[in-house]
KOLSELO-590389 format. One line per field, with one value per residue (C-alpha): residue number from 1; z, x, y. Coordinates in Angstrom, 1 decimal. Example, Ala and Ser with C-alpha at 12.3 -4.5 7.8 and 13.67 -1.06 7.14 Angstrom:
<nodes>
nr <- 1 / 2;
w <- 7.8 / 7.1;
u <- 12.3 / 13.7;
v <- -4.5 / -1.1;
</nodes>
This chain:
<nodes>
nr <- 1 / 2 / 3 / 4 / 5 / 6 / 7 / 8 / 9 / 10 / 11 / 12 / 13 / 14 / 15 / 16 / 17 / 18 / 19 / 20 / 21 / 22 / 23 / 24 / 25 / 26 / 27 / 28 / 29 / 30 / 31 / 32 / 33 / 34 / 35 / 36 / 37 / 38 / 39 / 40 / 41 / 42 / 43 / 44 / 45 / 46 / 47 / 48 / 49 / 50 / 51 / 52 / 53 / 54 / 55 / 56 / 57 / 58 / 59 / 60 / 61 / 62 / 63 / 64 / 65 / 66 / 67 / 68 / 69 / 70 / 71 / 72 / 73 / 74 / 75;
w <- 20.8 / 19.5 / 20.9 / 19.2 / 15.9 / 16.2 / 17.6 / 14.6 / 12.1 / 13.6 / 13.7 / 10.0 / 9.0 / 10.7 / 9.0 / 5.6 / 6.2 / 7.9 / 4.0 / 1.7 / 3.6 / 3.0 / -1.0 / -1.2 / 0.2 / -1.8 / -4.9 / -4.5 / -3.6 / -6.7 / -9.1 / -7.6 / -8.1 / -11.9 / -12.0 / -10.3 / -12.5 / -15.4 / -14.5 / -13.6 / -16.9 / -18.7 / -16.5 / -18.0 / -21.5 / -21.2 / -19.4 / -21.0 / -17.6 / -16.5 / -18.3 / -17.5 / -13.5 / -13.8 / -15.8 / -13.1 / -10.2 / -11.9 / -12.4 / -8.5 / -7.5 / -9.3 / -8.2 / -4.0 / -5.1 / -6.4 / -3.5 / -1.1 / -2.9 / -2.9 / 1.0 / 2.1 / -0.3 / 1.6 / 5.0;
u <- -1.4 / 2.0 / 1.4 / -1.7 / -0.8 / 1.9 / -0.5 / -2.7 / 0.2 / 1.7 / -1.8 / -2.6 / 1.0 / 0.1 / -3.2 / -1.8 / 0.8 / -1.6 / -3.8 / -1.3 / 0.1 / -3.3 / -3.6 / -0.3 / -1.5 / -4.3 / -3.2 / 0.0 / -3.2 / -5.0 / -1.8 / -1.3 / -4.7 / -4.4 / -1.1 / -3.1 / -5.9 / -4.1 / -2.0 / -5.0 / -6.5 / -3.1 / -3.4 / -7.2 / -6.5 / -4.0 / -5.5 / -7.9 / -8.4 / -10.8 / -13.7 / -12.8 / -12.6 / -16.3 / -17.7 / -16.2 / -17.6 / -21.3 / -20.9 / -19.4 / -22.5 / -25.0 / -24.0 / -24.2 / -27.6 / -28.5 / -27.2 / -29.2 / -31.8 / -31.8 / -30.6 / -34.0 / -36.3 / -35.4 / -37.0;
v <- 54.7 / 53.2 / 50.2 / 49.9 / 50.7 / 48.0 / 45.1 / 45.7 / 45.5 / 42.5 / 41.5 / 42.3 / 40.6 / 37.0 / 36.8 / 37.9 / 35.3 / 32.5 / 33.4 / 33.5 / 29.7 / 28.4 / 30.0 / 27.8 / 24.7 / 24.7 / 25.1 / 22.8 / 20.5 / 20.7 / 20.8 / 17.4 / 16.1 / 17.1 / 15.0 / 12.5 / 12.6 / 12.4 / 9.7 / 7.5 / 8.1 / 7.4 / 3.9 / 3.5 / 3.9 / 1.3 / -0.9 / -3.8 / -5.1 / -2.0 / -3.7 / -7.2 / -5.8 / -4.9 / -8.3 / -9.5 / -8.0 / -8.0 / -11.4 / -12.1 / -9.3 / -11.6 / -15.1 / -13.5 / -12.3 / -15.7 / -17.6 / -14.7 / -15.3 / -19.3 / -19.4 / -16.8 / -19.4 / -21.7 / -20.6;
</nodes>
């Protein structure tokens, strides 16, 4: 009966351990995505380029659909 009793503590100490490792992990994880986070909205704000990036890339989005477009009419 000894033996059993010590199985299930050694048992009952790797799983606390194996849970508290992953409660660790996890929230080292999502202090680093907050850091993250806010570092990519301090790099926005700055930033004038952001909008420019997406005029661009509508106006690159239109001028493939236009040339789809012209290329399929044209069959």
């Amino acid at each position: 009966m000894e033996l059993l009793n010590q199985t299930f503590t050694i048992m009952v100490v790797g799983m606390s351990l194996v849970f508290f490792f992953l409660f660790v992990v996890i929230q080292c994880m999502n202090v680093i995505a907050y850091f993250v986070r806010q570092y990519e909205a301090k790099l926005a704000q700055n930033s004038p380029a952001a909008e420019d990036d997406s005029v661009h890339r509508r106006r690159i989005a239109a001028a493939i659909a236009v040339a789809t477009h012209t290329f399929t009419e044209k069959k």
